[in-house]
N, C-alpha and C positions, 0 to 999 in steps of 0.2 A: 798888459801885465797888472794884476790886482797887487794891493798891499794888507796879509791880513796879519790883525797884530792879535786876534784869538786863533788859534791854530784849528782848521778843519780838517789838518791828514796826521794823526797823529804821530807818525813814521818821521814824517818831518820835523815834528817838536820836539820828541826825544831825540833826533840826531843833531838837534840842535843846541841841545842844552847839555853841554857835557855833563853837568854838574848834578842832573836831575836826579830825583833821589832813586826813581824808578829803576835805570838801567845803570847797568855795571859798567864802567869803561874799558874798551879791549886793551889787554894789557901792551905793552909797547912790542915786547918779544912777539907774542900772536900777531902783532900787525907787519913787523917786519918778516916775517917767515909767511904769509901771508901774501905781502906783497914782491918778494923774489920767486915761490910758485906760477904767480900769477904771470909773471916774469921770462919762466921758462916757457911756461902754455903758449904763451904768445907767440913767441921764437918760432918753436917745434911746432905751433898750428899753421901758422902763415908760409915757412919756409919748406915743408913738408907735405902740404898740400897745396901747394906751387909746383914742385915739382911734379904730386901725382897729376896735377892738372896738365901740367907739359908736356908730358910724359904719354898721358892717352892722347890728346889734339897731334901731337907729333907724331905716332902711330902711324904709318903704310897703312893702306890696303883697308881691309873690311876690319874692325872691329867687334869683339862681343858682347854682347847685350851689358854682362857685367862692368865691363870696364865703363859705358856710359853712364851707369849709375853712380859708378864711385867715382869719376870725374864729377858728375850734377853733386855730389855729398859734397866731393873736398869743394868748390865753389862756393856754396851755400855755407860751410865752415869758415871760409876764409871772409866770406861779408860778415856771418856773425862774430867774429873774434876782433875785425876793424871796428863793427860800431860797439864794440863791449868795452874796446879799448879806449875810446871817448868819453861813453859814460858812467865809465866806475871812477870818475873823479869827483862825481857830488856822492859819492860815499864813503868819502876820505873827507879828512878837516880841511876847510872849515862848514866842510857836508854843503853844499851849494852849487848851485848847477848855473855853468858857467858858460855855454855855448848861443845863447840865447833863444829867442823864439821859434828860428827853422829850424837848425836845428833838433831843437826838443821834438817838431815836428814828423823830423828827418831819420832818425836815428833809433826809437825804441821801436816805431813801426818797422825799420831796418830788419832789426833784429828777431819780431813777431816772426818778420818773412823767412829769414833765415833757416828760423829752430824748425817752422813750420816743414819747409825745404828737407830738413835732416832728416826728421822725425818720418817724413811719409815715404821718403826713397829709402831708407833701412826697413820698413813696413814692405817696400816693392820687392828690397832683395829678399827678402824673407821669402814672400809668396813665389818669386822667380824659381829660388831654389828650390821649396816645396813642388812643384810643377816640375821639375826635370827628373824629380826621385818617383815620383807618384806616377806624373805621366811622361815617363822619358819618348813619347813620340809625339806630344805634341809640337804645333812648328815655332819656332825662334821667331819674336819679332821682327819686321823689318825697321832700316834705318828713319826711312818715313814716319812708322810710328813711333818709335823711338823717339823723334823728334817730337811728335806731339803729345806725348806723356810727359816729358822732361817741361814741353809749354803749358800742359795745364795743370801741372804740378806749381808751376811760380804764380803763375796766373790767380791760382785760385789762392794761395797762399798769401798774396798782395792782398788781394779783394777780401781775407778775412783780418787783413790787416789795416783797414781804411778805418774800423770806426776807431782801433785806437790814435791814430794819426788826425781825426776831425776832432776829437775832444780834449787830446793833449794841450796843457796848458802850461804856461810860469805865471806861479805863485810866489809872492814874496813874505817874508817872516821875519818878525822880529821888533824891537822900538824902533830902529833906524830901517828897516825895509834892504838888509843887508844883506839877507839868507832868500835865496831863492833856489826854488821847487820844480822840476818837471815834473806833473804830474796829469794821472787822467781820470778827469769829474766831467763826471756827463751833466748836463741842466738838470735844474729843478723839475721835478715833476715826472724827470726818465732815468733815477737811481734804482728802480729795481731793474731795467734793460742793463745796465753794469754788473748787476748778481747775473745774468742770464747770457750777457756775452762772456764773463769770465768763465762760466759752466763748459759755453761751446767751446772757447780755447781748450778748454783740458782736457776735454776728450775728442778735439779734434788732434791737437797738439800730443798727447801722452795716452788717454784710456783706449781712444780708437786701434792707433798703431800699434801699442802693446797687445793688445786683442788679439789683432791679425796675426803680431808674431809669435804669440801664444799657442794660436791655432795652427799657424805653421808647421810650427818645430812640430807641435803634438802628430800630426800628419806624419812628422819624417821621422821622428822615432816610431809610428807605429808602422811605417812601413819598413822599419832597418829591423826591427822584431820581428818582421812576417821573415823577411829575407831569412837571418835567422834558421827561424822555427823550419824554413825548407832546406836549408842547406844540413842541417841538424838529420832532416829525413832522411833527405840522399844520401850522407855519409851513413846510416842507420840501415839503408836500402844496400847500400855498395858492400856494406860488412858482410851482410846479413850471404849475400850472392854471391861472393868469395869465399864465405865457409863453405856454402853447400859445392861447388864449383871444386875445391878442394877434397871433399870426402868423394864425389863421384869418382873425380881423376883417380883418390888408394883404390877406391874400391875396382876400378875396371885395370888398374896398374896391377892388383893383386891378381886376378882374373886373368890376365894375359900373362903372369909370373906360373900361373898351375897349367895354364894352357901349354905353356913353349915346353914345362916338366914332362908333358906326355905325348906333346911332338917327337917324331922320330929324326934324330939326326941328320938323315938322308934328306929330309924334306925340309931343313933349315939350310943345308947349303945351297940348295938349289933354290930356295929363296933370296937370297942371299945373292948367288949371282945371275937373276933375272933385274933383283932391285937395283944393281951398278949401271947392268947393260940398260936398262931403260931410265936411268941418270943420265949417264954420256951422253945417249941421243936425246932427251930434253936442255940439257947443258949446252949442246949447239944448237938447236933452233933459237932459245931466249935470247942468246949470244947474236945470231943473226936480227933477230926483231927489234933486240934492244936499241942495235947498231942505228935501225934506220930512227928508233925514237928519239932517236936521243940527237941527231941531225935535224927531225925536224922542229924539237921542242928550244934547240937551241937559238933556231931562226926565230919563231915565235918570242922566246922570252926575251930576245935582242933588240924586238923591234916593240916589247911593250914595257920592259920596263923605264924607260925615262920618265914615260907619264905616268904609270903607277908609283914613281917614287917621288918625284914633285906632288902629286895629288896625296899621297899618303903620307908627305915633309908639312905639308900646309896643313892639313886637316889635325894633323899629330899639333902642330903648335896654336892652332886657334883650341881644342881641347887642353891645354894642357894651361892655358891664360884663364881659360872660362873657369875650371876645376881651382886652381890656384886661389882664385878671388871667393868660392863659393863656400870653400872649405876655411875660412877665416870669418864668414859671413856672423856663424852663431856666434862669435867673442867679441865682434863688432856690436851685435846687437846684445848681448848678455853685459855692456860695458854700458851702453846708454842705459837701459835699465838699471844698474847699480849706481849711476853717477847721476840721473836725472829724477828719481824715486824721493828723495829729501829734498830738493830744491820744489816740486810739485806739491808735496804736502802744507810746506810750510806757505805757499803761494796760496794754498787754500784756506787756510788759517788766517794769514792774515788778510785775502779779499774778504770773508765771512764776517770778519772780526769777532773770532773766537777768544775770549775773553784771559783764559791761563793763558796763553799764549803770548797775547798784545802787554800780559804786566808781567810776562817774564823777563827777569831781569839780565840774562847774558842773551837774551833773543837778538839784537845786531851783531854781535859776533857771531853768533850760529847761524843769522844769515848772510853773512859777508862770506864766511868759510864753504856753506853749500852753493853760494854762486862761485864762488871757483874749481868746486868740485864741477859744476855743470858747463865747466871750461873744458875740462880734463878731457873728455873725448876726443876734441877737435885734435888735441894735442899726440893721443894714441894712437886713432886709426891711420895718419901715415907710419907711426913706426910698426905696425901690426900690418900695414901695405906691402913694407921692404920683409919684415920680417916671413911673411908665410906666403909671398909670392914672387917666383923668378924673377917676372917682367918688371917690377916695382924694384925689385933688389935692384936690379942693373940702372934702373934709371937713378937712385941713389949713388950709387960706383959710380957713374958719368958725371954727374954735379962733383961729388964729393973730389974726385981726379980731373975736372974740366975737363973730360973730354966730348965732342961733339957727336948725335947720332950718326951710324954711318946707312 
């Protein structure tokens, strides 16, 4: 642990000097409304993606592709909102990071891992769903791989989170060496490799993913427009074949109206009672035929349906879990994007060290406020779980009523 009494991280000297003429002190009101949000998020991230976690692992039987992604999300949630909950105390008075060296070690590569985790499984449900609207027969993962997407999803998100965990350091500040810093400085001589990892985080972390689900959606709206544009046809097609379908029936109605005018009498009765006499004898034969269909269609459907209604009870409920989860998918991901968009800017501003930025003077409270907004998710998507899906509602009912699966 060094002791510097000139300041190298400027973040640290203004959080350290309340008094500095630079920066505005957050007012007390912003900091207590501030920190009971932050309050709730915690609550509602940790208990609520607990549940959805229990909730899928408790699960019978085969599960659907969806449901192991929004398990692997809430996981990766509940890590980030533990180590978030540790280190937003050196961004409170007296700004000082308090856990010591392994920590510091420990904990913001934590969190690297984590967002990395969120970030690229909301990226996966995106392209999931795009694929079942686009290409509704391609075939469903199996659990196998399932397994090893979910593996090389942490794997690789660990491994991009190593270099900030080998260069993470405490720093200490001040006359007395009282004010101490997690921070992460690479050696002398490899400060431009920190412009260039901080690069790759952001667009592995946020431009990549956004990308994907950009291109996504654009996919599923352009194929909900095709649908559309055909259905628009048919109904256009069906009009159009109904009108003519109608003017033929007046015109041959009208036709057979002149024709019966000039029929002679004599030769409608006798119509008339040939068309009864060869009724009654069609009326009993169907009568006979039906008799025997209908004995053997009985046997038949006696002996098929148990398995056609188990098969068609299963199939009805794995569709109706998969649809559930997919159809929330876009507000899941239209939430990261609103919530994650100003915490990313500002993260590039000040790695750059963009000059208005670093001397504006309410700049730590605008970023204590977007790291909470970038809390806010973890907080939403279980109540957006309960809210726009059966399976998630009930397992809320169950906790909420203690009562156990059956």
């Amino acid at each position: 642990m060094s002791c510097l009494r000139e300041s190298v991280n400027q973040t640290a000297a203004g959080a350290t000097n309340s008094t500095s003429p630079l920066y505005v002190p957050e007012p007390q009101v912003s900091r207590i409304i501030r920190i009971v949000l932050f309050s709730l998020i915690v609550v509602f991230s940790l208990v609520g993606n607990y549940v959805v976690c229990r909730a899928v692992w408790r699960q019978p039987g085969t599960k659907p592709f969806a449901h192991y992604l929004v398990s692997n999300l809430a996981f990766a949630e509940i890590l980030s909102t533990v180590s978030t909950v540790f280190t937003i105390h050196a961004d409170e008075p007296p700004f000082s990071w308090k856990l010591g060296y392994a920590m510091c070690k420990i904990l913001d590569p934590l969190q690297i891992t984590s967002v990395l985790v969120i970030t690229t499984t909301l990226a996966i449900l995106a392209v999931y769903r795009c694929l079942l609207l686009v290409k509704p027969l391609v075939a469903k993962p199996t659990p196998r791989q399932i397994c090893r997407l979910v593996i090389v999803t942490w794997v690789g998100s660990i491994g991009l989170s190593v270099p900030a965990s080998v260069f993470r350091v405490v720093n200490s500040y001040g006359d007395n060496c009282d004010i101490h810093a997690c921070e992460e400085i690479f050696p002398e001589g490899y400060e431009h490799y920190q412009d260039a990892y901080t690069v790759v985080l952001f667009v592995i972390n946020f431009a990549l993913p956004f990308a994907i689900m950009a291109i996504s959606y654009a996919l599923v709206s352009k194929k909900i427009r095709e649908h559309i544009f055909v259905i628009e046809r048919l109904r256009d097609a069906q009009s159009k074949s109904l009108t003519v379908v109608r003017l033929s029936t007046c015109v041959e109605n009208m036709n057979q109206i002149c024709d019966c005018k000039q029929e002679k009498a004599e030769l409608v009765d006798i119509a008339v009672r040939e068309t009864e006499r060869e009724k009654r004898q069609t009326e009993k034969k169907n009568n006979a035929l039906s008799g025997n269909l209908e004995e053997d269609n009985s046997e038949n459907t006696h002996n098929l349906l148990p398995n056609q209604n188990e098969l068609t009870k299963n199939n009805k409920r794995y569709f109706e879990q998969d649809s559930d989860l997919l159809r929330m998918v876009f507000v899941i991901v239209l939430i990261f994007v609103v919530c994650y968009i100003p915490f990313q800017v500002q993260f590039l501003l000040h790695e750059f060290k963009v000059e208005v930025f670093l001397t504006w003077p309410h700049r730590f409270t605008f970023t204590r406020f977007v790291f909470v907004l970038t809390c806010l998710p973890s907080a939403l998507h279980p109540v957006l779980y309960g809210m726009m899906s059966k399976f998630y509602r009930k397992a809320f009912i169950r906790m909420i009523s203690c009562r156990s699966t059956k």
